[in-house]
C-alpha positions as CSV (number, residue, x, y, z in Angstrom):
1,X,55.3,72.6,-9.9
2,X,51.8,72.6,-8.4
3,X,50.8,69.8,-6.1
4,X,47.2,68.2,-5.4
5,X,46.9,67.1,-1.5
6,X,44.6,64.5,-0.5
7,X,42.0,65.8,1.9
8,X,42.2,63.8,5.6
9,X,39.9,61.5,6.3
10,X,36.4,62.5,7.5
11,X,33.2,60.6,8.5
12,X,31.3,62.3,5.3
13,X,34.3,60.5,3.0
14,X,34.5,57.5,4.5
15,X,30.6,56.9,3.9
16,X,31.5,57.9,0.1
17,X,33.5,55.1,0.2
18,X,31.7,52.6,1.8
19,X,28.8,53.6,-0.8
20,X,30.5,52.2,-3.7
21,X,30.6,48.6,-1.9
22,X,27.7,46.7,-2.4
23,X,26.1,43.9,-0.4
24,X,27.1,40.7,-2.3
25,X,23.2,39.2,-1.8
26,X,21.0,42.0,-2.1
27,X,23.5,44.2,-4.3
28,X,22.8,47.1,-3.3
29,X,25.7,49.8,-1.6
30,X,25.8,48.7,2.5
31,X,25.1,52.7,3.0
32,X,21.7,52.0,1.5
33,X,21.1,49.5,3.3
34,X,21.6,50.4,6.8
35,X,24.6,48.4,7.1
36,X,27.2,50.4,8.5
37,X,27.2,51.1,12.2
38,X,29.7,52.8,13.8
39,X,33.0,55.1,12.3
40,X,35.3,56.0,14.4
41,X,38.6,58.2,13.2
42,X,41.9,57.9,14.7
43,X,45.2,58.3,14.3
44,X,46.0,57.0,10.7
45,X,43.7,54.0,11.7
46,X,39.8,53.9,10.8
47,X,37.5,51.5,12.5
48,X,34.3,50.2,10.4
49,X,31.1,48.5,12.2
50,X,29.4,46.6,9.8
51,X,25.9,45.4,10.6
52,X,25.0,41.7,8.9
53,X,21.5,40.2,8.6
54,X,22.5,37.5,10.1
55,X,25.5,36.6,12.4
56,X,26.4,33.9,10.5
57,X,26.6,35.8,7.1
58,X,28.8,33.3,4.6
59,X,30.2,36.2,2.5
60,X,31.4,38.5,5.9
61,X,35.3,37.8,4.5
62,X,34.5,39.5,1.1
63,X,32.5,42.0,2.4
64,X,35.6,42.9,4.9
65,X,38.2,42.6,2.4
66,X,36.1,45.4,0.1
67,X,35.2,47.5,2.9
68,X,38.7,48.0,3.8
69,X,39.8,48.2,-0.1
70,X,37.6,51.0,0.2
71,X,38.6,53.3,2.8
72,X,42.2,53.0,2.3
73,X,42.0,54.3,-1.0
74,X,41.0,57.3,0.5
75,X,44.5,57.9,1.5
76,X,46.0,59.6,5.0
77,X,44.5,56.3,6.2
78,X,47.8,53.5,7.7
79,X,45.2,50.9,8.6
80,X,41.1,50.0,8.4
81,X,39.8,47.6,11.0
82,X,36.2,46.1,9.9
83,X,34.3,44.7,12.7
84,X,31.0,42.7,12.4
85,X,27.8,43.5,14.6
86,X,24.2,41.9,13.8
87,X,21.2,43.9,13.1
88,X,18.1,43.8,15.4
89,X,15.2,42.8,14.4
90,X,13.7,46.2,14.1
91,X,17.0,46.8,11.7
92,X,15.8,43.8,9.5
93,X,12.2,44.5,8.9
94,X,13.7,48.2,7.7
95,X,16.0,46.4,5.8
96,X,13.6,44.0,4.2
97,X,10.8,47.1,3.0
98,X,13.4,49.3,1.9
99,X,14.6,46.2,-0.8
100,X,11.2,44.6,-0.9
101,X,8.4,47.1,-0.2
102,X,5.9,47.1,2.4
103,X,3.2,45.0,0.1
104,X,5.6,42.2,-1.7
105,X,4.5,41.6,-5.2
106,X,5.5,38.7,-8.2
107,X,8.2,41.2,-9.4
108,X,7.9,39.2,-12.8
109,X,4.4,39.9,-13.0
110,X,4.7,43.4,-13.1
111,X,4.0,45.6,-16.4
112,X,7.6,47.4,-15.5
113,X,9.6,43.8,-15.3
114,X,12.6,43.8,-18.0
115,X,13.6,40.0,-16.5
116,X,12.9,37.5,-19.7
117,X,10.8,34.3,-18.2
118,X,11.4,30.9,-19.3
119,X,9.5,27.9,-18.1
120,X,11.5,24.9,-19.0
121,X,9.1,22.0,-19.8
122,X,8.9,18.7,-21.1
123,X,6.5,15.9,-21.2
124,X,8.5,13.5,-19.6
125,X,11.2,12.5,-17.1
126,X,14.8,11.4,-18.3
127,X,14.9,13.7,-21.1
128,X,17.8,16.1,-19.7
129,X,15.5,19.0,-19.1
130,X,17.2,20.1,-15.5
131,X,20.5,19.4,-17.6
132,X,19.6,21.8,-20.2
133,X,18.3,24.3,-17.6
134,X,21.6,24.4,-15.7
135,X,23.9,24.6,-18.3
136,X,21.7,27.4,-20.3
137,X,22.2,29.2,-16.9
138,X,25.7,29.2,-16.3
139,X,26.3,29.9,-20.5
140,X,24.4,33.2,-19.6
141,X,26.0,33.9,-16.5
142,X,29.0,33.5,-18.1
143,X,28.4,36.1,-20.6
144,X,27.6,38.6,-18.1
145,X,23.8,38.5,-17.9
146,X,22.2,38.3,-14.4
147,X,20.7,35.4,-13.9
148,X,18.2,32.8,-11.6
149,X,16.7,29.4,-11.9
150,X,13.8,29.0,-9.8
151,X,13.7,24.9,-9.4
152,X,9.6,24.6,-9.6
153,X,9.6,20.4,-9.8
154,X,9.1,20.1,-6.1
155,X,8.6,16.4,-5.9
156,X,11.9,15.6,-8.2
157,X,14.0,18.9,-7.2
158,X,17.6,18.7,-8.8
159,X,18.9,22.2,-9.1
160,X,20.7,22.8,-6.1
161,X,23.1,19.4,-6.4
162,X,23.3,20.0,-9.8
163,X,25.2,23.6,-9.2
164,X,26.7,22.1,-6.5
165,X,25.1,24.1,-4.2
166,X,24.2,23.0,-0.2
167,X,24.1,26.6,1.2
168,X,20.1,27.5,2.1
169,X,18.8,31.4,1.8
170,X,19.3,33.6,4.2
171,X,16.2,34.9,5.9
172,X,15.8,38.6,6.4
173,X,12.4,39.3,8.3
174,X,10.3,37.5,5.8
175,X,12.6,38.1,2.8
176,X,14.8,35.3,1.7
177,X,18.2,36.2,-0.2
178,X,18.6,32.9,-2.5
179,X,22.3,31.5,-2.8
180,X,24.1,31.7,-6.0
181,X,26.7,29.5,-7.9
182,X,28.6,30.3,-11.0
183,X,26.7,34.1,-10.7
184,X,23.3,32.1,-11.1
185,X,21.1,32.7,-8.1
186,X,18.9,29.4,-7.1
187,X,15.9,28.9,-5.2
188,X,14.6,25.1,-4.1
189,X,12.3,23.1,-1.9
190,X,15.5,21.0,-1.7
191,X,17.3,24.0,0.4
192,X,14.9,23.4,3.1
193,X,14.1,19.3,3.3
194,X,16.9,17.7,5.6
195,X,18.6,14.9,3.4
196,X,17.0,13.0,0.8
197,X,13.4,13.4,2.5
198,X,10.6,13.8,0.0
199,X,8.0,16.0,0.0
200,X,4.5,15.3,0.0
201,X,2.4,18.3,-1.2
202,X,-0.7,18.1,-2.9
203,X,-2.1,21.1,-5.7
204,X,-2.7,23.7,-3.1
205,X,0.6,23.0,-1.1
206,X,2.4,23.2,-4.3
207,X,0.3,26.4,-5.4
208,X,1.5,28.7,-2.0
209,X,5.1,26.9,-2.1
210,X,5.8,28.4,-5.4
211,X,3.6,31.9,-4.9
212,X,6.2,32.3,-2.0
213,X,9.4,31.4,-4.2
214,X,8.2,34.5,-6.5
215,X,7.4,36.5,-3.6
216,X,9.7,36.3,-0.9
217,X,12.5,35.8,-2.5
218,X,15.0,39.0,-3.3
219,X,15.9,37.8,-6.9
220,X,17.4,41.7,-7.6
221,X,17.3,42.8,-11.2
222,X,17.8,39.7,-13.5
223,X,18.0,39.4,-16.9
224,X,16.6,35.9,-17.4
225,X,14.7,33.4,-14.6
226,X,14.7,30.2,-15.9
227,X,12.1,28.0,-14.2
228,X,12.8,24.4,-14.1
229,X,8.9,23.1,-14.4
230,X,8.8,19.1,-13.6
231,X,7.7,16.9,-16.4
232,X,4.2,16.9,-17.7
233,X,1.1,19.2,-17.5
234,X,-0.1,18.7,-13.9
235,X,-0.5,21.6,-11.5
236,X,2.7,23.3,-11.3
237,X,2.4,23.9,-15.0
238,X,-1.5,25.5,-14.2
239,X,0.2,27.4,-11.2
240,X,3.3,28.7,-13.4
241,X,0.8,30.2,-15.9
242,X,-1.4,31.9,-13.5
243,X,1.4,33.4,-11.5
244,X,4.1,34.2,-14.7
245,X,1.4,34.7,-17.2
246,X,4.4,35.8,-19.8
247,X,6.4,33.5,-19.5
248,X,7.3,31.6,-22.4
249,X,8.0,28.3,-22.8
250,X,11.0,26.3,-23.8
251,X,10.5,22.7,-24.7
252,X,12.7,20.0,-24.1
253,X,12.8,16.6,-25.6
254,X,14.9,13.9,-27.6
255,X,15.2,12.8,-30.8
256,X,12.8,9.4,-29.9
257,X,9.4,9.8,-31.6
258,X,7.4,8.6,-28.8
259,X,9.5,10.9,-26.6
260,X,8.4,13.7,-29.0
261,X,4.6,13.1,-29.3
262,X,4.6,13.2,-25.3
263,X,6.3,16.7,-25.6
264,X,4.2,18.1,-28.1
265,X,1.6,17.6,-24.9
266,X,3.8,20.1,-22.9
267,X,4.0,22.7,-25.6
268,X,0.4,22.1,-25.9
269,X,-0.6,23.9,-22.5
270,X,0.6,27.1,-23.9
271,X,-2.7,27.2,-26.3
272,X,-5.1,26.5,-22.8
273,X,-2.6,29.2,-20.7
274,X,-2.5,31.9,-23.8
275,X,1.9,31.4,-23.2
276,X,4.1,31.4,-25.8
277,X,6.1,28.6,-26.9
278,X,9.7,30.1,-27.4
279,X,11.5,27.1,-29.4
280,X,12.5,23.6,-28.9
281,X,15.8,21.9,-27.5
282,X,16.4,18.5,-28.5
283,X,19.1,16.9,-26.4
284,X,20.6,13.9,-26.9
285,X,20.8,14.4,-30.4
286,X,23.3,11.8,-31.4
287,X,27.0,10.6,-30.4
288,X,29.8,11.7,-32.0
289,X,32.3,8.5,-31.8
290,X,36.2,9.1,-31.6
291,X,35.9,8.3,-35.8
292,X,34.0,11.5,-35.9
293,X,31.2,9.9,-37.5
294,X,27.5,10.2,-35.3
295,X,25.6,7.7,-33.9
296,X,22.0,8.5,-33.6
297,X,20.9,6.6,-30.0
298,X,17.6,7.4,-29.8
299,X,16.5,8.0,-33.8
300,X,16.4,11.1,-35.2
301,X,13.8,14.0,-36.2
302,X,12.0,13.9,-32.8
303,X,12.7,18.0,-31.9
304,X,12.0,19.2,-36.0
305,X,8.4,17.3,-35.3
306,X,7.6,18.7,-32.2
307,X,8.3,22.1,-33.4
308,X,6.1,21.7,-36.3
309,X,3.0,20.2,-34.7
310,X,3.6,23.2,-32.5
311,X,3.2,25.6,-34.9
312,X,0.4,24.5,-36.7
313,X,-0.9,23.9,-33.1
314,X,-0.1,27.3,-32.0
315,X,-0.1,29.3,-35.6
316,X,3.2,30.7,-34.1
317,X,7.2,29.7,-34.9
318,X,8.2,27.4,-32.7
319,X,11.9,27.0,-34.2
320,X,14.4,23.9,-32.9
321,X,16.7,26.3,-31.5
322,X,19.6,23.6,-30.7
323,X,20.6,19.9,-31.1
324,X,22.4,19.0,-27.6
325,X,24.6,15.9,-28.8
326,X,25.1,12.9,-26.3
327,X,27.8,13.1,-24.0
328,X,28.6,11.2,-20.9
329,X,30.0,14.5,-19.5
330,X,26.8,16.2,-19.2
331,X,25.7,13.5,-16.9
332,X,29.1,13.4,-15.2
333,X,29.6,17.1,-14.7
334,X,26.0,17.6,-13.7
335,X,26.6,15.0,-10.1
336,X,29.8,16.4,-10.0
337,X,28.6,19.9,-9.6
338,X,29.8,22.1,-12.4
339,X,28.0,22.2,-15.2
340,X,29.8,21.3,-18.8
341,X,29.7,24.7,-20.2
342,X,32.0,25.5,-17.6
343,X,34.3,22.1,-16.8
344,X,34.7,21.3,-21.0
345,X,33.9,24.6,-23.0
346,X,35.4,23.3,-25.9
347,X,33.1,19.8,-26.2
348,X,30.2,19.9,-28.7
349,X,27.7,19.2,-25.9
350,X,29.1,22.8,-24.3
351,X,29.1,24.5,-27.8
352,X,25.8,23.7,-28.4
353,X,24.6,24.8,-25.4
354,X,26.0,28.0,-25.3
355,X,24.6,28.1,-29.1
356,X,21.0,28.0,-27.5
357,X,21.8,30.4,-24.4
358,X,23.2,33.2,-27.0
359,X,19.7,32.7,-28.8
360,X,17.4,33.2,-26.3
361,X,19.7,36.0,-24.4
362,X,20.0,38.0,-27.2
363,X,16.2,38.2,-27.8
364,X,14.8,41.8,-27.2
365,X,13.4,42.4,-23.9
366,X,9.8,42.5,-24.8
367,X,8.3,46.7,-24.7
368,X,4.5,45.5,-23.7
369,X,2.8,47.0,-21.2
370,X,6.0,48.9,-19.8
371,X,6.1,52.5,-19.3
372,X,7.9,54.5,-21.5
373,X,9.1,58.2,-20.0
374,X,7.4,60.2,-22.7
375,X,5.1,62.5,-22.9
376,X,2.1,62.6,-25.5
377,X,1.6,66.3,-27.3
């Protein structure tokens, strides 16, 4: 009977190792990275130095835990001790070209970008558009797509409370590595205002603030950035269009007529910006009372008309993609933190919303202007 022995330790295995764990921000292995610092072999016992960005790194426990997963299953190895070390600042700026490049670019405004782009718009406050926006999010993340929202209403920012999130990026060189909740990844002005302090920014301000959200931030390989745009068509809207040119737009409103005719103004901007309108969420829709008959709240027909007037507007389809029905829970879940996808999968609100998210994640990842590895003949 033949027997297979395990090789003991070496430096050259352990590194083989420690190159299947990835960085839980930048995802990416720690070998790549620069992160591991010092090996050192003993008896039965391996000691790892692992370099953070930043000394108070809020993900050093899981990174520990899966560096020493790692080594012991190497074998020949009794115990792994994982100590922490902090890059210097010459370490960082390596760090930061090597996953960002020496010239940062809008990585979404490259002809190579796979990441589908959807500006979330509407033409006015209270309709539920951040609501929509966070729970489309999590429905995606949830079915394993990779995923940001990049919170763009800077005078009425929302996001971050809304995924319960009060952790700010972490800052590598000039890079920023944006916090994540329920696998979405969020950027916000609200990560870096103290409280409740607003923030005063005129066109310009605005302009830079959300040039740098595209830029500095590490958003990694998403599938889908959703950007939460704040009601209306002022200059965050212009901005959006000139920095995420394909982007496509995703309209929100409620059944309420008036509410509609102001939405149609939103949808509108896509035939100034050359932007495509991708479809229509009414939310809202009606109540469904314990009877199980619906109440319609705020009338009825308002997301059908704004879809139309698009298209004739647009001579494109801009199809209703979903009817969110009323619940309290939305509301609810939303200051609580969680969205309702996730707290109440089973209500219709939840169904519904995941209806939408499955529509626009299944769409193909648009082919124009990306290079194809073939050669003409």
């Amino acid at each position: 009977m033949m027997t297979t022995s395990v090789p003991p330790p070496t430096h050259e295995l352990i590194l083989l190792a420690l190159s299947r764990v990835e960085d839980p921000e930048i995802r990416r292995p720690i070998t790549e990275l620069g992160m591991v610092g010092r090996v050192d072999i003993g008896a039965g016992q391996v000691t790892v130095e692992i370099l953070l960005t930043v000394a108070a790194c809020p993900l050093r426990e899981r990174i520990s835990r899966e560096v020493r997963d790692a080594v012991l299953d190497i074998g020949h190895i009794a115990s792994v001790r994982v100590e922490f070390g902090v890059m210097t600042d010459d370490q960082r700026a390596t760090l930061r070209k090597k996953v960002h490049g020496d010239e940062p670019v809008i990585p979404f405004a490259q002809p190579d970008s796979l990441t589908r782009l959807y500006c979330v718009v509407s033409g006015k406050g209270g309709v539920g558009k951040s609501s929509v926006t966070v729970n489309l999010a999590a429905a995606m993340a949830a079915r394993g797509l990779r995923v940001g929202i990049l919170d763009a209403d800077i005078h009425g920012h929302s996001i971050p409370g809304m995924l319960g999130l009060d952790a700010r990026p972490v800052q590598v060189d000039r890079m920023l590595l944006p916090p994540s909740a329920y696998g979405v990844q969020v950027i916000s002005i609200g990560m870096f205002v103290e409280g409740n302090k607003p923030v005063v920014w005129r066109g310009p301000m605005l302009h830079r603030a959300l040039q740098q959200f595209l830029v500095d931030v590490h958003w990694g390989d998403l599938d889908v950035l959703l950007v939460d745009l704040p009601p209306g068509t002022g200059d965050i809207a212009i901005s959006l269009a000139q920095l995420l040119p394909t982007a496509e737009l995703l309209v929100v409103t409620t059944p309420q007529q008036t509410a509609a005719r102001i939405a149609e103004r939103a949808g509108a901007v896509a035939a100034q910006t050359k932007q495509r309108v991708v479809g229509i969420v009414e939310n809202m829709s009606w109540y469904e009372a314990p009877d199980g008959s619906r109440q319609e709240l705020f009338g009825a027909g308002g997301g059908a008309r704004v879809g139309a007037r698009l298209a004739a507007l647009l001579d494109a389809e801009c199809p209703l993609l979903g009817q969110i029905p009323f619940d309290p829970g939305v509301g609810a879940t939303g200051d609580d933190g969680t969205p309702i996808v996730l707290t109440d999968p089973e209500s219709a609100a939840a169904q519904a919303f995941r209806e939408v998210a499955d529509a626009l994640a299944q769409r193909p990842r648009e082919l124009v202007g990306l290079r194809l590895a073939v050669t003409p003949r």
